[in-house]
PLY file of the C-alpha trace (Angstrom):
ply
format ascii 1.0
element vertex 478
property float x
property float y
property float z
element edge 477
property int vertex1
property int vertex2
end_header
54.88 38.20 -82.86
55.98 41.91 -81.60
52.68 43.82 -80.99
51.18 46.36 -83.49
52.70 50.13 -83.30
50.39 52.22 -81.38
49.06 55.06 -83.32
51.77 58.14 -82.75
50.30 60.91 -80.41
49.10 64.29 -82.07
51.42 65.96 -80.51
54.57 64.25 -81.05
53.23 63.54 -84.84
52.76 67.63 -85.14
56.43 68.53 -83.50
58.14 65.52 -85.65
56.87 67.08 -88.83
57.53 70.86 -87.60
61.26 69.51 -87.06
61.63 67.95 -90.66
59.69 70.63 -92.22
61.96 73.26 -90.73
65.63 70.89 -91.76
63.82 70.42 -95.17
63.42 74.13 -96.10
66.91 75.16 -94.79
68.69 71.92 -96.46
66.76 73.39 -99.69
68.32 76.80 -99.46
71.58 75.71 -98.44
71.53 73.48 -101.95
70.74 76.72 -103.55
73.28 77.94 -102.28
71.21 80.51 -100.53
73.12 81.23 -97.53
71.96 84.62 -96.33
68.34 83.34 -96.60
69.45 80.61 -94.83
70.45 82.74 -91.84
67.27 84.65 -91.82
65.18 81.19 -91.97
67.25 80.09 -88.65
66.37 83.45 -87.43
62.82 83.67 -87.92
62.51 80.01 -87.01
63.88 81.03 -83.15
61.86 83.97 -83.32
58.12 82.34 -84.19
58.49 78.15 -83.73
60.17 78.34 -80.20
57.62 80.58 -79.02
54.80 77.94 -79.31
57.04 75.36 -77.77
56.22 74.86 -73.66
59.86 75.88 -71.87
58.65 73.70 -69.29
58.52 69.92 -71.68
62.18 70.79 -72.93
61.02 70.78 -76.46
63.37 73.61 -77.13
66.30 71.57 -76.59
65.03 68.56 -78.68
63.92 70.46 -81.39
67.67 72.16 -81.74
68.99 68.94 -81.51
66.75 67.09 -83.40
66.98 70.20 -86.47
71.05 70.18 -86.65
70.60 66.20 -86.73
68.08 66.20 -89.56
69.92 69.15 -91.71
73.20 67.01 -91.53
71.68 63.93 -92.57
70.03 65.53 -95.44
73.43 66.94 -96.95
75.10 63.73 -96.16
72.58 61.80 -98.48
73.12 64.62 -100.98
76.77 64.33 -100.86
76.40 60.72 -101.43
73.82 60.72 -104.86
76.67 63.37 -106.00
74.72 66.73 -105.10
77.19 69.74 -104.70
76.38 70.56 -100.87
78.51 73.29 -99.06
78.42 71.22 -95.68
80.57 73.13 -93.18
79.65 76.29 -93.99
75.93 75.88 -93.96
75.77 73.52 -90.77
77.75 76.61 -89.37
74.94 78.70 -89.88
72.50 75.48 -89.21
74.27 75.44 -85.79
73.43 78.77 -85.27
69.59 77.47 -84.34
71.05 77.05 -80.66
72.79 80.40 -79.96
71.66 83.79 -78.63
68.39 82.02 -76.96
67.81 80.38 -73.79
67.19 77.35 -74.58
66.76 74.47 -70.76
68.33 71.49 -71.11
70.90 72.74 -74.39
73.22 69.90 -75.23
76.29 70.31 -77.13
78.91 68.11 -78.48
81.59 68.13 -80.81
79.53 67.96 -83.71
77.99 70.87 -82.72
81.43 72.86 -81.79
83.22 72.15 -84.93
80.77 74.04 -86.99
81.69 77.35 -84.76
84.12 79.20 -83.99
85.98 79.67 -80.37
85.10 82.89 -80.28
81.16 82.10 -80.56
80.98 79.33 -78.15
79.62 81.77 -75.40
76.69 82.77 -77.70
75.33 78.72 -76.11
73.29 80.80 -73.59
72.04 78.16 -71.32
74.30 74.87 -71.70
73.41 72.13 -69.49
75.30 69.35 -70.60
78.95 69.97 -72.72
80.08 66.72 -74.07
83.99 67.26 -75.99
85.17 63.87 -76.47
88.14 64.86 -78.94
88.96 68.45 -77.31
92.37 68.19 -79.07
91.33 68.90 -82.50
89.57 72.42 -81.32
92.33 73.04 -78.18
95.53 72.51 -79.00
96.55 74.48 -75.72
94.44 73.98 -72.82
91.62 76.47 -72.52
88.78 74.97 -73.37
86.63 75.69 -70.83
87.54 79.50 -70.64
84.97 79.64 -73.59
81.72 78.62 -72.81
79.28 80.25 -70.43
79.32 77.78 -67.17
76.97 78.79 -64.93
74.13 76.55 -65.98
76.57 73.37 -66.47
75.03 70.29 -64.95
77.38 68.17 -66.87
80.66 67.80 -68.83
83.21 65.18 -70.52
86.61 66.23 -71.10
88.03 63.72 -72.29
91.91 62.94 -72.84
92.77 66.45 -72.24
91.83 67.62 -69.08
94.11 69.45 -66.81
94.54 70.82 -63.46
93.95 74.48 -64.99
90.76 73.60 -66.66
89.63 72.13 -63.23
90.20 75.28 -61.19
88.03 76.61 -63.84
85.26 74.06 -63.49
85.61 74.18 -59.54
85.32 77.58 -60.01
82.25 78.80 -61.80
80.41 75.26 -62.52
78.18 75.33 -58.85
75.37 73.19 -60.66
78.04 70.38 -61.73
76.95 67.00 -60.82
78.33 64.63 -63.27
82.00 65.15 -64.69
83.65 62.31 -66.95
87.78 63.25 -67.38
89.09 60.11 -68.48
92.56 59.25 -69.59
93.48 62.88 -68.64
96.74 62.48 -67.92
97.89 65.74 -66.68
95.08 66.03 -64.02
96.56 65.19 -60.55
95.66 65.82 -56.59
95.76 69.71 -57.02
93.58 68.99 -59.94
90.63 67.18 -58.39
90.95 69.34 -54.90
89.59 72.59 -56.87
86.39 70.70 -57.31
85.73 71.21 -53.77
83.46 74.09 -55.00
81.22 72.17 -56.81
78.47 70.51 -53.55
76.38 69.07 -56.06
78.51 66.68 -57.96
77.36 62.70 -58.13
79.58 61.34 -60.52
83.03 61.43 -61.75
85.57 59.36 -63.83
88.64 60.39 -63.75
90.29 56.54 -64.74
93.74 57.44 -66.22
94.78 60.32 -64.19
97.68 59.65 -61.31
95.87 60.19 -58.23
96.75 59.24 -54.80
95.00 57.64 -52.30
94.83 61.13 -50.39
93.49 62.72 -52.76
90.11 60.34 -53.11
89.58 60.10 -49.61
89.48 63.86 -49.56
87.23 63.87 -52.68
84.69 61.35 -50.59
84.73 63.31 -47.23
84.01 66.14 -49.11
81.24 65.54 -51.62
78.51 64.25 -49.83
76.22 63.87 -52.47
79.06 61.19 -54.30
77.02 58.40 -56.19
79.84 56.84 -58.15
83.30 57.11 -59.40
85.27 55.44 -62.08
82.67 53.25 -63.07
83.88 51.68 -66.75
80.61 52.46 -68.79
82.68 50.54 -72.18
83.96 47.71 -73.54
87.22 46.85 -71.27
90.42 48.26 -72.81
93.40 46.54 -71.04
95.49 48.45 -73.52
93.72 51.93 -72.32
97.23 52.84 -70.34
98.08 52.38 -66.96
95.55 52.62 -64.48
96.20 54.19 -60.61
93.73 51.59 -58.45
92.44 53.18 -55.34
92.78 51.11 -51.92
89.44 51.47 -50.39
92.04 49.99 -47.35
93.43 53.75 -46.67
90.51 54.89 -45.86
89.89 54.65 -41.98
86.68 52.26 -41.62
84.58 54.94 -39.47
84.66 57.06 -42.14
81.76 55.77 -44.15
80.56 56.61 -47.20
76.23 56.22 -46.87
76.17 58.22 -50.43
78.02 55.96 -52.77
75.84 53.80 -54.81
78.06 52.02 -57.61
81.94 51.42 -56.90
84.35 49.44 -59.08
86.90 47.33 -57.97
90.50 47.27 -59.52
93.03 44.95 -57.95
94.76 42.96 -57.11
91.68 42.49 -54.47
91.76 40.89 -51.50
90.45 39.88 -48.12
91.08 43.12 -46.66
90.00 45.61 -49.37
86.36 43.30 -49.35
86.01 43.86 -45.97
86.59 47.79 -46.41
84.34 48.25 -49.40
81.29 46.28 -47.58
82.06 48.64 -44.61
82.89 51.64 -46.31
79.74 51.63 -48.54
77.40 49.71 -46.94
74.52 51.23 -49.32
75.76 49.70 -52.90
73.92 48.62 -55.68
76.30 48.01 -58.12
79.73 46.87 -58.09
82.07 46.26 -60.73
85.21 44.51 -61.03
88.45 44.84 -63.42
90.92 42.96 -61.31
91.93 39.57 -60.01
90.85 38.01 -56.87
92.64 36.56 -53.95
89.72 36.19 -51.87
86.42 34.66 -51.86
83.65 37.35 -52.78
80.79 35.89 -50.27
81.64 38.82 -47.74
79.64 40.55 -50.38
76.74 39.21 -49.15
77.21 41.86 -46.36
76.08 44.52 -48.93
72.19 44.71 -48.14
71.05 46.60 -51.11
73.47 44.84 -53.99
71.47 44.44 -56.91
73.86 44.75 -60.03
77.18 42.59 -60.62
79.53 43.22 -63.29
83.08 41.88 -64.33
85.21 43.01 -66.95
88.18 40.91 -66.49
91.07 38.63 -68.43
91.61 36.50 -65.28
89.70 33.56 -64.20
86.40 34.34 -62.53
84.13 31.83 -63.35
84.45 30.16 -59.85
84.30 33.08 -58.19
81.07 34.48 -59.96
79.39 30.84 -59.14
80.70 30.95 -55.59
79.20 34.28 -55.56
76.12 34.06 -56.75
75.12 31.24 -54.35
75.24 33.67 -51.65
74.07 36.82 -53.38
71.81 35.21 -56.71
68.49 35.79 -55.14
68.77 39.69 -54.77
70.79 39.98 -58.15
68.67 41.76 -61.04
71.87 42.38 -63.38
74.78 40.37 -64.48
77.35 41.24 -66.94
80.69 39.29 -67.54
83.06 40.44 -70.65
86.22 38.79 -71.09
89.28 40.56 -72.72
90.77 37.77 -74.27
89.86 34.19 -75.39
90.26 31.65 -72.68
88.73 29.23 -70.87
86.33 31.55 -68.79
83.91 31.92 -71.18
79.78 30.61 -70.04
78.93 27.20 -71.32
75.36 25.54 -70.89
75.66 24.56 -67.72
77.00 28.01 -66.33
73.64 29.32 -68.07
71.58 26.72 -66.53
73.16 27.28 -63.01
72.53 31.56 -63.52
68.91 30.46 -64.23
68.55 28.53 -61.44
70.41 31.06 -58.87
69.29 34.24 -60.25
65.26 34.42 -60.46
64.71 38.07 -60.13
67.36 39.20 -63.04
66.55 41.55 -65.59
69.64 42.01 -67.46
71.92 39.36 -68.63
75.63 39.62 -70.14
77.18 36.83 -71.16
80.19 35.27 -73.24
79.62 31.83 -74.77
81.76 28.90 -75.51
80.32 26.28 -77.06
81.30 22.56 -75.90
82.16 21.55 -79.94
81.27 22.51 -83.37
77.52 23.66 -84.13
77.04 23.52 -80.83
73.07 24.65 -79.33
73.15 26.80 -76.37
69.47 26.61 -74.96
68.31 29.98 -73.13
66.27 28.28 -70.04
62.58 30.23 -69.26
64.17 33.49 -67.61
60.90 34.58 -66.06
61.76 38.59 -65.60
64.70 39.00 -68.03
64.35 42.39 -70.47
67.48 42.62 -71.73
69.69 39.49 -72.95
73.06 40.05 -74.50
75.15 36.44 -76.07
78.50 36.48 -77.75
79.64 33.88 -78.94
83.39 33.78 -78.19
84.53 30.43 -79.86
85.92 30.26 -83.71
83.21 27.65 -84.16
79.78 27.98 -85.21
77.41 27.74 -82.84
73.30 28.38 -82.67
71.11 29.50 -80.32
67.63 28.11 -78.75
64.76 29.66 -76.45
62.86 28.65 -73.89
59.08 31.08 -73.31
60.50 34.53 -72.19
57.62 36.54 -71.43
59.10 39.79 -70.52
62.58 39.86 -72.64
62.30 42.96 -74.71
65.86 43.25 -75.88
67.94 40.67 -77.36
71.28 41.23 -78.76
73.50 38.29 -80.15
76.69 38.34 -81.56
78.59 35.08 -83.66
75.47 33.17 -84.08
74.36 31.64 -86.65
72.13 31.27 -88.98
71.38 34.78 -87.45
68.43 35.62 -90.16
66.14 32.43 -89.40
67.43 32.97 -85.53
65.95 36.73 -85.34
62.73 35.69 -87.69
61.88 33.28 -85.60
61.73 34.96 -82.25
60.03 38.01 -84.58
57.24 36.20 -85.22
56.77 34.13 -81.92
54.33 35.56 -79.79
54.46 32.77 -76.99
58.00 32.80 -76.23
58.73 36.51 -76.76
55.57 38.44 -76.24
57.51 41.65 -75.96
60.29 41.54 -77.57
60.59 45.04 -79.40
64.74 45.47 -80.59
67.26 42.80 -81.37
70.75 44.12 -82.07
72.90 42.48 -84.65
76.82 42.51 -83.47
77.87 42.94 -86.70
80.20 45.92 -89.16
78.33 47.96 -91.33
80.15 46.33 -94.17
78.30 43.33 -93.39
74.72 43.94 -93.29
73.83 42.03 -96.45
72.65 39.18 -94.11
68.93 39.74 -94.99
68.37 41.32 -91.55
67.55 44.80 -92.92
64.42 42.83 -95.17
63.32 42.08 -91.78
63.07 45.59 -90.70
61.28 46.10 -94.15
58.60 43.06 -92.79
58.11 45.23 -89.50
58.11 48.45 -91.14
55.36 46.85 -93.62
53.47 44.91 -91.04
53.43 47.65 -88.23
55.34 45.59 -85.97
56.77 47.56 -83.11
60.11 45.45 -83.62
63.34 47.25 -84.94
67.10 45.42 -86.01
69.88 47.41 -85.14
73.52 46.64 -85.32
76.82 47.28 -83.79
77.35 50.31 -85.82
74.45 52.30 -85.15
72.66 50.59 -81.72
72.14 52.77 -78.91
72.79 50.33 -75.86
0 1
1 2
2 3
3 4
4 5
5 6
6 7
7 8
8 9
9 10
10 11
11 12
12 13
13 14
14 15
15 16
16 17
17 18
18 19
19 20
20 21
21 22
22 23
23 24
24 25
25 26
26 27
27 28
28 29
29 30
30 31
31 32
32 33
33 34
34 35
35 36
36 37
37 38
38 39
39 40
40 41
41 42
42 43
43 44
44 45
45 46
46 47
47 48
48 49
49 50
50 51
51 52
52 53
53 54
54 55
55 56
56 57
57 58
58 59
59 60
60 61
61 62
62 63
63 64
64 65
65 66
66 67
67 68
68 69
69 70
70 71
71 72
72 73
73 74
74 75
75 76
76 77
77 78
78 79
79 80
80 81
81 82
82 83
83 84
84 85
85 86
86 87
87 88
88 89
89 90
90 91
91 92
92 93
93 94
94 95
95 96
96 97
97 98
98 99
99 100
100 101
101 102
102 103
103 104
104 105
105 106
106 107
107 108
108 109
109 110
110 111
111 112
112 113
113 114
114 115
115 116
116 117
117 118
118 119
119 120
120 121
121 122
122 123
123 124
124 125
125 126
126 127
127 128
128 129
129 130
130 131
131 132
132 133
133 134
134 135
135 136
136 137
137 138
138 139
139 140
140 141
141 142
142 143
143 144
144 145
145 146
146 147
147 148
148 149
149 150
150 151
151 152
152 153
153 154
154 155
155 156
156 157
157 158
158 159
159 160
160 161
161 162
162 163
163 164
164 165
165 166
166 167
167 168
168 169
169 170
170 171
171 172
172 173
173 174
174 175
175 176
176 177
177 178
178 179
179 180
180 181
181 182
182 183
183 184
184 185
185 186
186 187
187 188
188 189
189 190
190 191
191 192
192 193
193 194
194 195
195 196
196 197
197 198
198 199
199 200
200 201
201 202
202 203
203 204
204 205
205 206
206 207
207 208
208 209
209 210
210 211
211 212
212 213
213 214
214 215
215 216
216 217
217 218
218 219
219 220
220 221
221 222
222 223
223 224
224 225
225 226
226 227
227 228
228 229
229 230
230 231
231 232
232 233
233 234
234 235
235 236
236 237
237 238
238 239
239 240
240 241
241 242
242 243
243 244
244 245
245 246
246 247
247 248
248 249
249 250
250 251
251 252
252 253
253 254
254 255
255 256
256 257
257 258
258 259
259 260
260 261
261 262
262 263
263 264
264 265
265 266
266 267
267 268
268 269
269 270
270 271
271 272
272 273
273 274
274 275
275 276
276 277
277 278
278 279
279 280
280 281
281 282
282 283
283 284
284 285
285 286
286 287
287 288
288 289
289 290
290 291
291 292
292 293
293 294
294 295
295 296
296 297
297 298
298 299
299 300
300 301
301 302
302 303
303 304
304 305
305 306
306 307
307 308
308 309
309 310
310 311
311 312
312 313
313 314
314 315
315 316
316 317
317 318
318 319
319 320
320 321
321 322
322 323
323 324
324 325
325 326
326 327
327 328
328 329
329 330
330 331
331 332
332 333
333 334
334 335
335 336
336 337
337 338
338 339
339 340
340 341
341 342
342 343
343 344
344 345
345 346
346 347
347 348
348 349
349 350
350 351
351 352
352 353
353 354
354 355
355 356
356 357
357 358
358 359
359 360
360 361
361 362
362 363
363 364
364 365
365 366
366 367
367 368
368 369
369 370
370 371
371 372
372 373
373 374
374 375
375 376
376 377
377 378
378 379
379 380
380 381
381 382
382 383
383 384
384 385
385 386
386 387
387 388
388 389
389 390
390 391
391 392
392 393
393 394
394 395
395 396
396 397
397 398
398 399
399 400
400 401
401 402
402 403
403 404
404 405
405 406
406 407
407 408
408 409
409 410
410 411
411 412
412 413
413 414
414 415
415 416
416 417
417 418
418 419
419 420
420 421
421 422
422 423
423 424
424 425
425 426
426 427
427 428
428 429
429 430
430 431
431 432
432 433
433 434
434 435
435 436
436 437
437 438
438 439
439 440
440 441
441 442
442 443
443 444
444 445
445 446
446 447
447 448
448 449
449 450
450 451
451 452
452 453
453 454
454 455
455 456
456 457
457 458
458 459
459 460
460 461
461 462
462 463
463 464
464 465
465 466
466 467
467 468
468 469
469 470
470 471
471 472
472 473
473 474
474 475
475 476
476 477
């Protein structure tokens, strides 16, 4: 059984209720309707409550956060019991709790943008972090970053509409940029990504989607020394995503190494050659991905000192190669993830699961699709010794269930097509020898769906102080 909640810190206890307190009392006057008393309650709020919060903790930027979050939620559980709630105009003024103060750390999104207008975007004094995944609906020309005050910008997604003109102006006046996510930008191009040049400190970027030339990334990785990663695919695969421009780590000439570069992902075809160059060109890697099909066998990898992580997001076959490479490499790995865009014959059966158990004794994270060998078929999870986190779809069209050896440090467990799921998740809830820290297991299922009986569950925990939550595909966080 999950252990017993720890009692909540004073501190965090006394902030969590300032935060609700302060949402509750504006929610109440935005009901009323209230909304110049509103705007003086945001006021006085930034005025008295940040003062007694320490700069230095970044409670400033959780508490904003945290307050828009709370006041939203209330008026969306108004709106839905029928209560007459004027939503965009009082989270406009809500919103307001994050402008004209310097506030470290400041996040902002698009649900923070669309309750403002262009013209007051500059009154975010201090933004650190600028995430506009769906710029179109507040750009429809390209200006977007003309708006905001850049200076403090450590990072920014762009998504979809990204050009060469708003990349001069990041290059520009964005000197603290180190992570910078443009993908499927399809107007960005060589001239594009050269005007980043300017920015020394940046460690990631993803610019998947964007036509860019070989040149081009060479340039990009003799320039920024400080280059962790690039176009690593943090999502489900999307073959259907567009066209994607696949770099050939062969252009690049083999002295010129690359000591900074951490996490690389291969798209291919890949062969001999381009193995050779990547081992070579980045002998420091920890994590390498793959997207692509192989013509050569991937034990050269075993050339990569430091490879800890594996991951392949793929619809060709790879199960051979992943077995032929984990014979070489299985000791060192401490992460393995394998999604499959299509159904096939690729998918893990028991013995692929027996053979990553006996390979792999130092992982931590496991990904893995399932294909059961016939109808109600058991897969059996052999004793991982240091696995945390265990992710299982089941990938057939027949039923199959699911069986656990001890697991003494798996804290996360997410399954998806198993069934009976409720009697599958209550009994590794309430077995304290073979998951003696298990704390979240994440349903793969619609919010439609979650009649199952898994949310009395969370009730049990909630009632027995079990430090155990359910989560599911619609509202997880991993």
């Amino acid at each position: 059984m999950p252990k017993l909640k720890q009692p909540t810190p004073l501190k965090k206890r006394a902030f969590d209720f300032i935060v609700t307190h302060c949402a509750s009392y504006c929610h109440q006057l935005s009901v009323k309707g209230d909304l110049e008393k509103l705007r003086q309650s945001i006021t006085e709020i930034k005025s008295e409550v940040f003062s007694w919060l320490p700069p230095i903790l970044n409670q400033l930027s959780e508490f904003c956060e945290r307050f828009f979050d709370e006041f939203s939620k209330f008026g969306k559980e108004m709106a839905k019991s029928g209560g007459r709630v004027r939503s965009m105009t009082h989270r406009k003024v809500a919103v307001e709790i994050m402008m004209d103060v310097e506030i470290p750390g400041l996040r902002c999104s698009d649900l923070h943008l669309e309750c403002a207008n262009r013209s007051e975007y500059r009154r975010f004094q201090s933004i650190e972090v600028l995430i506009m995944q769906s710029p179109s609906h507040a750009f429809p020309s390209s200006k977007a970053m003309s708006y905001f005050r850049l200076e403090n910008l450590i990072e920014i997604w762009l998504i979809t509409r990204c050009n060469n003109q708003e990349l001069r102006i990041i290059g520009t006046h964005c000197k603290k940029l180190q992570i910078l996510n443009i993908t499927y930008s399809r107007y960005v191009t060589d001239d594009g990504l050269r005007a980043l040049q300017m920015c020394p400190d940046l460690r990631v970027i993803d610019f998947v989607g964007s036509v860019i030339s070989n040149d081009c990334i060479n340039e990009l990785l003799s320039t920024h020394k400080k280059l962790e990663e690039f176009n690593i695919i943090k999502h489900d695969y999307l073959p259907w995503a567009g066209r994607v421009e696949v770099y050939d780590p062969c252009s690049r000439p083999r002295e010129l190494v690359c000591p900074s570069i951490r996490r690389y992902c291969a798209r291919g075809p890949i062969s001999e050659a381009n193995l050779t160059a990547i081992t070579v060109l980045f002998p420091n890697l920890t994590y390498i991905q793959f997207c692509c099909q192989f013509f050569s066998d991937l034990t050269i990898l075993k050339n990569l000192k430091h490879l800890t992580e594996l991951s392949f997001l793929s619809s060709y076959s790879i199960l051979s190669h992943v077995r032929h490479l984990l014979t070489t490499v299985g000791e060192n790995i401490s992460s393995l993830e394998v999604k499959m865009s299509f159904r096939g014959n690729e998918y893990f059966k028991q013995d692929d699961v027996n053979f990553v158990y006996k390979l792999c004794p130092n992982i931590q994270e496991l990904i893995l699709p399932y294909d059961p060998n016939a109808p109600h078929d058991i897969l059996v999870v052999p004793p991982f010794n240091k696995l945390k986190v265990l992710s299982l779809k089941n990938s057939s069209s027949w039923e199959a269930t699911v069986e656990f050896h001890q697991l003494p440090e798996l804290e996360t467990l997410m399954l998806a097509n198993f069934t009976p799921i409720v009697q599958i998740v209550e009994r590794a809830m309430f077995d304290n020898v073979k998951f003696p820290k298990l704390k979240r297991f994440c349903s793969m299922l619609l919010t439609a769906r979650r009649d199952t009986g898994l949310d009395d569950l969370n009730t049990v925990a909630r009632e027995r102080n079990l430090d155990f939550k359910i989560l599911t595909i619609s509202d997880h966080d991993l």
